[in-house]
N, C-alpha and C positions, 0 to 999 in steps of 0.2 A: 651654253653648257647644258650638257645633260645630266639632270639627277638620277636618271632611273643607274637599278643596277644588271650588269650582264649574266647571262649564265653563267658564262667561265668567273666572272668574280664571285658570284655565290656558290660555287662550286670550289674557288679556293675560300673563302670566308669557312664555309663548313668544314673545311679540311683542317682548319688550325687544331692545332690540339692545345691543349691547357699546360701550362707547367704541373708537376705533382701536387703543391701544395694549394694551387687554385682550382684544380681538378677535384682534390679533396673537399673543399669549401664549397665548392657547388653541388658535389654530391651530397652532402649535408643540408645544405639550402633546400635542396628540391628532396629529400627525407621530411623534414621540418614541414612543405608545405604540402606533402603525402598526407602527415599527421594531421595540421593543422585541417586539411581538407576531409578526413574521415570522423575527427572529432567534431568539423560541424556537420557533416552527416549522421552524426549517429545522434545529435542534443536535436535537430530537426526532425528525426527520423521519432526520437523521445516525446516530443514536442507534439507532433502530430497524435501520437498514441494516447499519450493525456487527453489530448482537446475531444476525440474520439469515445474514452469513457466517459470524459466529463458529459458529453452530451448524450451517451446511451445510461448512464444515471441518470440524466434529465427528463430524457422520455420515458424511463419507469416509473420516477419520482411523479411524473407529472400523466402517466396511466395506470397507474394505483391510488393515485389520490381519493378517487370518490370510495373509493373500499375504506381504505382508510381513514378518510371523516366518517363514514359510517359504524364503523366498529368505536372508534374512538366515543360516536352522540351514542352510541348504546352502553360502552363502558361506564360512560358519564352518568346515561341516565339511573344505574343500577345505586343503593344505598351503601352506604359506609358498612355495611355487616356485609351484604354481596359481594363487596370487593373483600374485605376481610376472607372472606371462606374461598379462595380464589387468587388469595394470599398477594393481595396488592393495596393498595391507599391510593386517596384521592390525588395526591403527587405524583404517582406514580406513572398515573393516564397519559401527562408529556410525553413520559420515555414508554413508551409500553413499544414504538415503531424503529426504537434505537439501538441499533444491531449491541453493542456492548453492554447496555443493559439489559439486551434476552441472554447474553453469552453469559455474565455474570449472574443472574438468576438460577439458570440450565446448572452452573456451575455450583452453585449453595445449593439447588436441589438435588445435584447428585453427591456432594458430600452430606446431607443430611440420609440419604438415604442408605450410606455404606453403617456397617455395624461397627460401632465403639470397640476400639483394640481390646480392652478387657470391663467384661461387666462390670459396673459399678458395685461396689463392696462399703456395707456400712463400717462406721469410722470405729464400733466397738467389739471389729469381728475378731477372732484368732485365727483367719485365713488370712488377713491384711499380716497379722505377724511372721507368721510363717511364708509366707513370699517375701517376705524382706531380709529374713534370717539368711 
């Protein structure tokens, strides 16, 4: 007996058509593995793009270093009044390389620098009455 199959039977094999409601089922099926297939395309594709920064921060992280213990041994070396006028502490030399701690500094020194909504008015004035009236 022969297993193989002939042209003409695969030729009628392809020709069957599906009833509606299994016709529908498979259109669905092969929807589903469209999906299924672009969603792990796209977490791979994610996936790659991570590993990619993770290791171009690596090789900054890791060709800036010697600037960065440098500046750090000189921060260190300065006295507690130099860092004071320079407006840092000796805690502070950890983060001095931590983006959210220059972001939140940059930030208190620009609201320190903006001017107070209204001049400060002593507590026995009759201007303070008269803006209240």
């Amino acid at each position: 007996m022969d297993a193989r199959i002939t042209k003409e039977e695969t030729a009628l094999l392809l020709n069957l058509s599906l009833p509606g409601h299994a016709q529908r089922v498979e259109e669905i099926r092969l929807a589903a593995l469209r999906a299924r297939d672009e969603a792990i395309g796209r977490a791979i594709r994610a996936a790659v793009i991570r590993f990619f920064r993770a290791l171009r921060s690596a090789a900054i992280f890791i060709a800036t270093f010697p600037q960065r213990r440098a500046v750090f041994e000189q921060l260190n070396a300065l006295s507690d009044r130099e860092l004071a006028d320079i407006g840092l502490t000796r805690g502070d030399l950890v983060h001095v390389f931590d983006e959210d701690f220059v972001r939140a500094r940059e930030a208190a020194a620009r609201a320190a620098a903006l001017p107070p909504a209204r001049p400060p008015v002593a507590a026995n004035s009759n201007r303070a009455m008269a803006e209240a009236a």
